[in-house]
Backbone as a ProteinNet text record, in pm:
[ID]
protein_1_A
[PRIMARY]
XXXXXXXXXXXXXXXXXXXXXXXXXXXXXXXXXXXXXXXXXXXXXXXXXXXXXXXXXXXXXXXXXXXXXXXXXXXXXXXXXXXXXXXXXXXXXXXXXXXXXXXXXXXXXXXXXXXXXXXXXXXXXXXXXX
[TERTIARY]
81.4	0	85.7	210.8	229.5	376.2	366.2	419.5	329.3	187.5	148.4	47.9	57	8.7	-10.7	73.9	28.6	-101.7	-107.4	-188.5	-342.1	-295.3	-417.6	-509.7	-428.5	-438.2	-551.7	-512.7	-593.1	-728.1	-756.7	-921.5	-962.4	-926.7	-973.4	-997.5	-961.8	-957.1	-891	-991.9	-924.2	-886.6	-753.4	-797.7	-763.4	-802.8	-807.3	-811.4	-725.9	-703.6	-772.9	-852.8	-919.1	-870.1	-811	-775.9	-824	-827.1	-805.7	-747.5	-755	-618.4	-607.8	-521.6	-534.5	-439	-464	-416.3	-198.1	-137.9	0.3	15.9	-69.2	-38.1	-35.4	-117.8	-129.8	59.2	91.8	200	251.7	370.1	435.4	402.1	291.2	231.9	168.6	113	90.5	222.2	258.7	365.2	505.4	532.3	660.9	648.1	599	556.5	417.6	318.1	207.7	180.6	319.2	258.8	143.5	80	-39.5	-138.5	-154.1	-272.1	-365.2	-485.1	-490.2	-543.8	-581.5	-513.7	-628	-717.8	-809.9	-816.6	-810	-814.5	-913	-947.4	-1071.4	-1037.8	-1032.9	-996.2	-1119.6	-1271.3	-1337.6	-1406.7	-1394.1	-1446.5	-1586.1	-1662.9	-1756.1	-1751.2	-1688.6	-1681.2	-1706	-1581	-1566.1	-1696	-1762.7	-1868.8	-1951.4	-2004.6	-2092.9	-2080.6	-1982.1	-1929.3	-1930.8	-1971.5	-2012	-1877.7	-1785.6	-1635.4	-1656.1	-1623.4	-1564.2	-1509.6	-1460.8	-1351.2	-1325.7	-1171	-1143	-1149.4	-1166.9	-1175.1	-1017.1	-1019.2	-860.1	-791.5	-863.4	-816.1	-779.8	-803.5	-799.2	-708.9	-642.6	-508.9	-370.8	-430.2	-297	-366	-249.5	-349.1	-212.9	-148.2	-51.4	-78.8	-202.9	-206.3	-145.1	-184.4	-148.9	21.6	96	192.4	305.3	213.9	263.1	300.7	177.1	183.9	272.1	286.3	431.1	553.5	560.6	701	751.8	611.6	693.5	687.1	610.7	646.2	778.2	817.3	957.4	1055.6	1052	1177	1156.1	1047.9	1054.1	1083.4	1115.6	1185.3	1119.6	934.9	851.4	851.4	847	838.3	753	630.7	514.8	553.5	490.2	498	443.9	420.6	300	194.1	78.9	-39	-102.7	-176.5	-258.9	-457	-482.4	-660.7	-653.2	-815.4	-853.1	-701.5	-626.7	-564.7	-643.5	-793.6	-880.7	-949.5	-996.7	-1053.1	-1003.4	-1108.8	-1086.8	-1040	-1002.8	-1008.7	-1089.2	-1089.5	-1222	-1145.3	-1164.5	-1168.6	-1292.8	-1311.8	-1448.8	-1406.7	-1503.6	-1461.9	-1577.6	-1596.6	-1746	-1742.5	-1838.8	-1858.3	-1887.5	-1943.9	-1903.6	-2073.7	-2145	-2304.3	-2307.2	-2158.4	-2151.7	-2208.6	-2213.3	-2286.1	-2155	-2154	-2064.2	-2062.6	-1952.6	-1978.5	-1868.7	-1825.4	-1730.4	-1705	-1681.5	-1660.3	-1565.6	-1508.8	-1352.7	-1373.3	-1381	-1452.2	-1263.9	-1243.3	-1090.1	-1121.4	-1071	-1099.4	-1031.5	-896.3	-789	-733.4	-642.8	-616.4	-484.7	-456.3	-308.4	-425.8	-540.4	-568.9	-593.9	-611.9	-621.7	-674.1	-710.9	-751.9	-615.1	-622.9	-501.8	-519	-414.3	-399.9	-491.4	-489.1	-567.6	-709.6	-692.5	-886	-948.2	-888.9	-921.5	-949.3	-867.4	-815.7	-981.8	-985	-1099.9	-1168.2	-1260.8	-1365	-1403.9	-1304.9	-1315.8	-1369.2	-1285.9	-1280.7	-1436.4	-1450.9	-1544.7	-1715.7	-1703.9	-1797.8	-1806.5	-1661.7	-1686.2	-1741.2	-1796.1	-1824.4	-1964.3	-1988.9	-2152.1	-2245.8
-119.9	0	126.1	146.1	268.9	290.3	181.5	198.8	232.2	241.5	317	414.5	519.5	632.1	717.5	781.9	908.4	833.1	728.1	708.7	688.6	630	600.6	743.9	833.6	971.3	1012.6	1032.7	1108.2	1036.9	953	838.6	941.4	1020.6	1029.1	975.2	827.4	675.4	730.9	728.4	674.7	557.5	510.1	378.8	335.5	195.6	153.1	25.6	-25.8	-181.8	-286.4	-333.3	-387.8	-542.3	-561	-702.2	-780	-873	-950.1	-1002.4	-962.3	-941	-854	-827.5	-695.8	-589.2	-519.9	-335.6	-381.1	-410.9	-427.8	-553.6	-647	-717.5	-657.8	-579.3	-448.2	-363.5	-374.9	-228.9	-257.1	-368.8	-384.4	-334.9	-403.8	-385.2	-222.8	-203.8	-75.6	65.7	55	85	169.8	-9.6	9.2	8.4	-92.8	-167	-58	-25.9	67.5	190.6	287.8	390.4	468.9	474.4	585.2	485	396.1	335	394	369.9	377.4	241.6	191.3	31.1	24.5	-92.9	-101.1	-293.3	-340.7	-425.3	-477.2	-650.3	-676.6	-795.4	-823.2	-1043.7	-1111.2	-1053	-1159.4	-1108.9	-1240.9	-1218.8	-1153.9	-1134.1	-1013.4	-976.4	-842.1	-758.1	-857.5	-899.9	-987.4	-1118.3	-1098.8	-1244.3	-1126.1	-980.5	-914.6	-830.4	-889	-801	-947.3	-1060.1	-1177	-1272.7	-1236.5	-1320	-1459.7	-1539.1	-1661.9	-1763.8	-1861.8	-1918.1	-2012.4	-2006.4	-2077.9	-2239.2	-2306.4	-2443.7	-2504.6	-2682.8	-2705.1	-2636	-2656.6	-2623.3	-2431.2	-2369.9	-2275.5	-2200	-2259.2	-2248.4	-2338	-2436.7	-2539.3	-2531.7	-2483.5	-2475.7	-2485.6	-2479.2	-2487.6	-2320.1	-2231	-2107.7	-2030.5	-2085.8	-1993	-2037.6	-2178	-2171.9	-2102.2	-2052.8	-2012.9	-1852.8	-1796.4	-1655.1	-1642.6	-1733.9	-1782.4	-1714.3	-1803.6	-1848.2	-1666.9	-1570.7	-1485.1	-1380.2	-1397.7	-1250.3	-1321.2	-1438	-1420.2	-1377.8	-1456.8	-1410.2	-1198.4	-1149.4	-1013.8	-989.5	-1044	-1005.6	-1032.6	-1061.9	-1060.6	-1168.2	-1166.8	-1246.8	-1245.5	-1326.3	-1273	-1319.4	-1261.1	-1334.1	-1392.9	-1388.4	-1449	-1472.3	-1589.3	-1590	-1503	-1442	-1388	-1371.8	-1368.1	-1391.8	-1536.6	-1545.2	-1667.9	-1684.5	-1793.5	-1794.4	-1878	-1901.3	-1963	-1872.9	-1737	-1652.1	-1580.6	-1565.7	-1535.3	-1373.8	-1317.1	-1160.3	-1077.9	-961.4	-929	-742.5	-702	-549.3	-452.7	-345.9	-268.5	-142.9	-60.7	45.3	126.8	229.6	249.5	379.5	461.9	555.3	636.5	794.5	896.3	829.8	794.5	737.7	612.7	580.1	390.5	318.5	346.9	203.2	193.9	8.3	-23.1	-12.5	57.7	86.6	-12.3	-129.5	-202.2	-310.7	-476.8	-553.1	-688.5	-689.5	-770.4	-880.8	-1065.4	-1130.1	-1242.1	-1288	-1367.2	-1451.2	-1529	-1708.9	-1779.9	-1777	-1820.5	-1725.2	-1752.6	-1672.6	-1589.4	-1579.1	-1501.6	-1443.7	-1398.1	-1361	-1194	-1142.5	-973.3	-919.8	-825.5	-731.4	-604.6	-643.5	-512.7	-376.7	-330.4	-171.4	-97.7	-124.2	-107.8	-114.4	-245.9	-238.5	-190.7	-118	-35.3	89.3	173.4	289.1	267	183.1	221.5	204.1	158.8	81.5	247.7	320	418.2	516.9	559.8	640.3	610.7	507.9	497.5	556.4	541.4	539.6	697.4	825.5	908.7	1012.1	934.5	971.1	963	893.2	896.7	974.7
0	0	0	65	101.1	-48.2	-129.7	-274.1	-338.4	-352.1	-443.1	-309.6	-229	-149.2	-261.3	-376.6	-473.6	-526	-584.3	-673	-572.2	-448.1	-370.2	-320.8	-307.4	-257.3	-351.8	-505	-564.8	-588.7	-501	-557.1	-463.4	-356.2	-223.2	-120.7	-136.2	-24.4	124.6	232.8	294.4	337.1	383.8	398.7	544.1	550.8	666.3	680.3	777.1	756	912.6	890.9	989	1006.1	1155.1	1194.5	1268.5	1313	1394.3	1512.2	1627.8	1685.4	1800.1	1856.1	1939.6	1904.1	1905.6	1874.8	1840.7	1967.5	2004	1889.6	1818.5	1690.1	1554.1	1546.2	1422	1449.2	1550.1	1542.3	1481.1	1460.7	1343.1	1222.1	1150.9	1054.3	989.6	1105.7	1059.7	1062.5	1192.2	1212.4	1153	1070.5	986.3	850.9	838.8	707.5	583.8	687.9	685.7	738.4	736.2	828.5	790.9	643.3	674.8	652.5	665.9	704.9	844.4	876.3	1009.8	1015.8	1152.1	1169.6	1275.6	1326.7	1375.6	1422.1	1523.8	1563.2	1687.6	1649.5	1757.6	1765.9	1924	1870.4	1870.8	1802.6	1771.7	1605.4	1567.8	1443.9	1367.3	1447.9	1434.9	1314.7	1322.8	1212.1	1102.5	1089.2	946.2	910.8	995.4	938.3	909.7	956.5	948.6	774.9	751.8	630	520.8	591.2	465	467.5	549.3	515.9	581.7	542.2	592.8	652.2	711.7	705.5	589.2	584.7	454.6	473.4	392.7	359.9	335.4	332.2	360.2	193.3	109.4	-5.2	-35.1	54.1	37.9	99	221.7	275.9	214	154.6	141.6	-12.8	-121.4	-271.3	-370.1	-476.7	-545.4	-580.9	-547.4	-571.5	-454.6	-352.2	-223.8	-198.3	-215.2	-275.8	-343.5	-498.3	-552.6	-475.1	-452.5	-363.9	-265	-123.8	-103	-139.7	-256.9	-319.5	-367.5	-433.4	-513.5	-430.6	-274.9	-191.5	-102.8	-114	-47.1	-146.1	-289.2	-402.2	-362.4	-314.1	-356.5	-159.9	-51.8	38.5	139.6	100.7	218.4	322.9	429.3	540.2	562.5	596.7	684.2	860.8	954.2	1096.8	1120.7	1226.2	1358	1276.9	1304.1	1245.4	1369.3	1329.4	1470.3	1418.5	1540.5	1546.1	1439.3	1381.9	1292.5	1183.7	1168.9	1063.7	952.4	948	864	791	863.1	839.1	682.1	612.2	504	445.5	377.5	372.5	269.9	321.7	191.7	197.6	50.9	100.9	-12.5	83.7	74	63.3	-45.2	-6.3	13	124.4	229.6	146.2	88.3	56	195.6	215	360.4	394.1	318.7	372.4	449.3	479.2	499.5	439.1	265.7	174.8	103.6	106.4	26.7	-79.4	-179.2	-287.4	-395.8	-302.4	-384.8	-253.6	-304	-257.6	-263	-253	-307.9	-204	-211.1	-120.5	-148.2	-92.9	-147.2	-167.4	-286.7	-316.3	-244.7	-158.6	-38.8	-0.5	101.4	201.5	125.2	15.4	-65.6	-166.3	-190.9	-275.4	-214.8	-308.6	-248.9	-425.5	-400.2	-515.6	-577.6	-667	-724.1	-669	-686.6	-660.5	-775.4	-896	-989.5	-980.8	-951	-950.4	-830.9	-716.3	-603.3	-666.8	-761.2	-792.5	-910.7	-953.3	-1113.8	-1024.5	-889	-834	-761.5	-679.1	-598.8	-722.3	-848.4	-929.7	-965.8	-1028.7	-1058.6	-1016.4	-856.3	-745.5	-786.3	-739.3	-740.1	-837.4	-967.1	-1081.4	-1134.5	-1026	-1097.4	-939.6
[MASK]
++++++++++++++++++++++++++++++++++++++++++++++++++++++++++++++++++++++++++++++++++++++++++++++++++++++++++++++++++++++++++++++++++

């Protein structure tokens, strides 16, 4: 996220990253890794079932896709840590227009899937245009 901040800036996004977890598990993450995020943590899954998410199935943690995802954020340096809160729990991202209606919904097929920087940027753009 905070490699593409210019481009995220001009959608008008704010953003915000909601966990799992308690507050002192986010610091890292938000921290170092994320400083303009703002960062929001709860250790029960709530939120995330109220928003339609999941837990993942065995195929959806252990996959030759999630694998593959793996393999090319370490060749590019990434470590991940600690599993913390549900490590079954699925991820999803939204983006809330100022009325709190969702105006975009990104649901993950396994737990390495995420939505492009791109299709955040046309999804927001988009919203603010009509």
């Amino acid at each position: 996220m905070e490699r593409h901040q210019a481009e995220l800036k001009q959608t008008g996004l704010q953003l915000v990253a909601v966990a799992i977890g308690e507050p002192k598990h986010i610091k890292r993450y938000c921290g170092s890794l994320a400083p303009s995020l703002t960062c929001l943590a709860q250790n029960e899954t709530e939120a995330s079932r109220g928003y339609g998410l999941k837990q993942a199935t065995f195929d959806q943690v252990v996959s030759f896709d999630v694998l593959k995802a793996g393999m090319r954020a370490l060749s590019k340096g990434t470590v991940g840590g600690p599993v913390i809160g549900d490590p079954r729990m699925l991820s999803g991202t939204f983006i809330i227009d100022r009325n709190g209606v969702v105006t975009y919904g990104y649901y993950s097929r396994d737990v390495s899937d995420h939505p492009s920087i791109e299709a955040l940027i046309t999804a927001a753009l988009q919203h603010t245009q009509e």
